[in-house]
C-alpha distance (Angstrom), angle and dihedral (degrees) to the residues before:
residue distance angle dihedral
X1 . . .
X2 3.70 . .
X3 3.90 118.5 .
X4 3.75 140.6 179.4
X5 3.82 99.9 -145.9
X6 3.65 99.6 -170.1
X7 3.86 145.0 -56.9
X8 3.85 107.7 -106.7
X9 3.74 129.8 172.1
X10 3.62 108.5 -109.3
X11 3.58 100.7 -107.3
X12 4.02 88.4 58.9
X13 3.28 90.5 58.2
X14 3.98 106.4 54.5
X15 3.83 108.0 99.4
X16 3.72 93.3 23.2
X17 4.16 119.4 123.7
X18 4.00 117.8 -143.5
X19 3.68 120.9 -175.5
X20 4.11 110.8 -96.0
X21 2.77 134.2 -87.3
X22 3.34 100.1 56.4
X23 3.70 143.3 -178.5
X24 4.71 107.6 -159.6
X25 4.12 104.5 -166.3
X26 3.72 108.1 -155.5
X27 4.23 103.7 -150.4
X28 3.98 115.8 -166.0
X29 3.46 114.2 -137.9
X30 3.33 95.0 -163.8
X31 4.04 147.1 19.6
X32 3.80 114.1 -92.2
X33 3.55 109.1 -115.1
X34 3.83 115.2 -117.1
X35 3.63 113.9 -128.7
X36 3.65 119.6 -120.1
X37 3.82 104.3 -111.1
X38 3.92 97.5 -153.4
X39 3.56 146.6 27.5
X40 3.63 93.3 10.6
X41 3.78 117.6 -168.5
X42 3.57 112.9 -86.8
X43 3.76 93.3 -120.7
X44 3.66 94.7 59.7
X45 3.59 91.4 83.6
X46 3.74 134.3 74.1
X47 3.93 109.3 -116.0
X48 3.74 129.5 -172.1
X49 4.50 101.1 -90.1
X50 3.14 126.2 -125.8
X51 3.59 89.4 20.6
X52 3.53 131.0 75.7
X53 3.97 99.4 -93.4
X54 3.78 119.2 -129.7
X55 3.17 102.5 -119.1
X56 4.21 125.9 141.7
X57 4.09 97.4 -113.7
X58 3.93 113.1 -115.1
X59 3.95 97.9 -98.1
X60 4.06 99.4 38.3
X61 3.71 80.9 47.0
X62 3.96 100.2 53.1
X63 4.11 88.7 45.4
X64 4.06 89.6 44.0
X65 4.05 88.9 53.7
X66 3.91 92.3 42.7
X67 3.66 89.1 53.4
X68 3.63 101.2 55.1
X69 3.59 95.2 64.9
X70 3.80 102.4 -126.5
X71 3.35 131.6 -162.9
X72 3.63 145.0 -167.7
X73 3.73 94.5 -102.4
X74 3.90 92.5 33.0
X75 4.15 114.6 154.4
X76 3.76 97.3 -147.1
X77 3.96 129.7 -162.6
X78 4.19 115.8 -165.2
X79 3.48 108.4 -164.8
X80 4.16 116.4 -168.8
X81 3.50 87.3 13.6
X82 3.92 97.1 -171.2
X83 4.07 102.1 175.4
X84 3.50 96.9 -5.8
X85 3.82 92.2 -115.3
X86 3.59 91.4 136.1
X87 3.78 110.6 48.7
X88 3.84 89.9 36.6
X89 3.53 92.9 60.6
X90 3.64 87.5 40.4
X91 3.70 93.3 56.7
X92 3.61 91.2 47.7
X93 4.10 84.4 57.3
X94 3.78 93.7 50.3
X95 3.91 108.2 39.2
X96 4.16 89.5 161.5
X97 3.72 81.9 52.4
X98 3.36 136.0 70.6
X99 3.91 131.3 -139.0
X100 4.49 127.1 -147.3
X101 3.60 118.4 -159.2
X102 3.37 138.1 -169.1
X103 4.17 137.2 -170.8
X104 3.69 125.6 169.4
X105 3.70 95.6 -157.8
X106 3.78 112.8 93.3
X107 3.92 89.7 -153.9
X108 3.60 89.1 49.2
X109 3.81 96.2 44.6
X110 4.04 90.4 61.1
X111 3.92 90.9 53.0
X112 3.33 93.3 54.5
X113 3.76 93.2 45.4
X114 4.16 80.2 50.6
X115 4.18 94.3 58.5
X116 4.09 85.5 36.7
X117 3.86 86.8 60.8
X118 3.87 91.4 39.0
X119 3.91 93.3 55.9
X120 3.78 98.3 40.6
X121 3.86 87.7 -141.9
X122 3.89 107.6 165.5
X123 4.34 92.3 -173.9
X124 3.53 91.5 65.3
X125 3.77 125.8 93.0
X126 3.73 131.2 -170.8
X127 3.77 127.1 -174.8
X128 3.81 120.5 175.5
X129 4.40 114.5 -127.3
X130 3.78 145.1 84.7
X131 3.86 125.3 -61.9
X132 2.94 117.4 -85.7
X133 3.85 96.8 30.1
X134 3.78 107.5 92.3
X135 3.69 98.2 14.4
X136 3.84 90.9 91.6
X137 3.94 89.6 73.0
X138 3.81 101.0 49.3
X139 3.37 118.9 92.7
X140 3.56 128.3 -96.9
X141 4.63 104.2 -74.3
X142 3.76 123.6 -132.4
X143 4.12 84.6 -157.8
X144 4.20 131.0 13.0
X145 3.37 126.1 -163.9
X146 3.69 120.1 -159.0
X147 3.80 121.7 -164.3
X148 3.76 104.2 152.8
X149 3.78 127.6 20.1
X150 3.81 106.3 -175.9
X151 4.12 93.2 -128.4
X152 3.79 90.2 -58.8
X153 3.74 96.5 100.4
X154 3.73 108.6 140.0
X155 4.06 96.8 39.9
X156 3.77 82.7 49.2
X157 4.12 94.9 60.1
X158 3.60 92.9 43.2
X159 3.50 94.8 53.7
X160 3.94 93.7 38.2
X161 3.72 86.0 55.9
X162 3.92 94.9 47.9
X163 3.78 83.3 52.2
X164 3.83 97.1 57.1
X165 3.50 124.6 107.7
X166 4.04 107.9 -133.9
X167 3.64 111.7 -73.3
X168 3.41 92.4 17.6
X169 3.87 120.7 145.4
X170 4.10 127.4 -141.8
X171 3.59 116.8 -161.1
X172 3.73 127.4 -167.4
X173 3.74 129.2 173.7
X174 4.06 122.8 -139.7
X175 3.87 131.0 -154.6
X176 3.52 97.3 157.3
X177 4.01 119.8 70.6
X178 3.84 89.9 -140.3
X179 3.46 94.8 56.2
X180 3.40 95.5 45.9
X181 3.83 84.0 52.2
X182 4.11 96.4 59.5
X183 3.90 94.9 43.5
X184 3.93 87.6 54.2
X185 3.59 88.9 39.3
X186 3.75 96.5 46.2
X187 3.75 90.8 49.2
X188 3.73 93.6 49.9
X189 3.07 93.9 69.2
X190 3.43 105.7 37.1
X191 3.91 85.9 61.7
X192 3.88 85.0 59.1
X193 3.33 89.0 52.5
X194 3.82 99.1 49.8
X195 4.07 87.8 -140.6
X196 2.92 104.8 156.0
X197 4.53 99.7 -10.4
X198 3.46 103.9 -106.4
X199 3.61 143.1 -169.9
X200 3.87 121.1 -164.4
X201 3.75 147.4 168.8
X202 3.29 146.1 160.5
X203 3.89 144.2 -135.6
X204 4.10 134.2 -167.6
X205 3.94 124.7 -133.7
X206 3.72 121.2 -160.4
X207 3.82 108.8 167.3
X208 3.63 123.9 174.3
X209 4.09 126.0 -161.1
X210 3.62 136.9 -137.1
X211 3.97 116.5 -102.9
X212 3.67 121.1 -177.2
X213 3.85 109.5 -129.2
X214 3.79 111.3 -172.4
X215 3.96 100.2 -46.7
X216 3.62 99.6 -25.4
X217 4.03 136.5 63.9
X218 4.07 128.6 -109.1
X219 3.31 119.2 -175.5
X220 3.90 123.3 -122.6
X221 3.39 127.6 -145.7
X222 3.81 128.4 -119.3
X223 4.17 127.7 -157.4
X224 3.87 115.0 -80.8
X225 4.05 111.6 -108.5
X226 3.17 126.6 -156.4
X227 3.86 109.8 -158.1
X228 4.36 109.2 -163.4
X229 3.86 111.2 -161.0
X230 3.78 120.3 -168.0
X231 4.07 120.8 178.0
X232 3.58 116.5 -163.6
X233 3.43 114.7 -134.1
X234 4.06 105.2 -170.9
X235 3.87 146.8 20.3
X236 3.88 107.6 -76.7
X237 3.69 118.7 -92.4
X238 4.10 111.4 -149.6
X239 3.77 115.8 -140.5
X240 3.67 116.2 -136.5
């Protein structure tokens, strides 16, 4: 005859024996919470303690996403992943898509293997190296994001850009003057050298934060970024 043993929390019921066969109802108590899909707080991720994290701040990170262009179906490559913050929230954009990361820092590597668990996202894959080992065996991106280039900066753009599907968009975000200096640089000449046609521009972020002092607000400062977009506009043409 049918029965309703009992409702148990699952944890009471591991190791238990029922009678077979059996029929195990799994009840939610609650709603799943829906994950934000951009601009998540900075605090929702995982960053390397007592450092500084690496981790794309909230604002430079919404902008970043909005100007690679993504879509639905996106193929995705993270390069200097950091926290993750990016390609997480750039795999929750693209769920038909899939993103690759990489991070060279071992410390780094396990936080973003942290927020990976933490946002049960099966389209996002991280691999732990130096740019450009282990980009030759992902498949071609519709957007890249750069955020750290381990001193290899220029070689790094031209083969990002010879990796780009047509119309695809690589992103990369600049603290540091002389970096900004080589992508600029790099993509100079590339325009002169029509490989691959290019378009590209770039923008500067300054945001500042409310603080409370006593009973009022200031407003804090954050870093200048630079954010440099380039869209691809055709195959790639290899000079002999």
């Amino acid at each position: 005859s049918e029965q309703v043993s009992e409702w148990l929390p699952i944890k009471k019921v591991v190791g238990k024996h029922y009678a077979e066969p059996n029929v195990v109802i799994l009840q939610r108590i609650k709603a799943a919470k829906k994950p934000v899909l951009l601009g998540c707080k900075d605090e929702t991720y995982f960053q390397r303690k007592p450092d500084k994290g690496l981790i794309t701040k909230q604002e430079i990170r919404a902008i970043s996403l909005a100007k690679m262009q993504l879509k639905r179906d996106s193929i995705v490559w993270d390069i200097g992943a950091g926290s993750g913050s990016i390609g997480l929230e750039a795999a929750h954009l693209c769920p038909q898509g899939r993103v690759y990361a990489i991070e060279k820092n071992g410390a780094d590597y396990a936080i973003v293997q942290r927020n990976l668990a933490k946002a049960a996202l099966s389209n996002y894959h991280i691999e732990q190296g130096k740019a450009p080992d282990g980009l030759y065996k992902w498949p071609d991106a519709d957007a890249i994001f750069i955020g750290g280039s381990g001193g290899n900066l220029a070689n790094l753009i031209r083969l990002c850009l010879s990796r780009l599907k047509p119309y695809g968009t690589l992103v990369m975000n600049f603290i540091t003057l002389e970096n900004l200096s080589v992508a600029t640089e790099t993509l100079k000449q590339l325009a002169k050298e029509s490989a691959p046609p290019l378009e590209w521009h770039f923008i500067q972020l300054q945001v500042s934060r409310s603080k409370p002092i006593l009973t009022m607000q200031r407003l804090e400062a954050e870093n200048p970024v630079t954010i440099v977009s380039a869209l691809r506009l055709a195959p790639y043409l290899t000079q002999e």
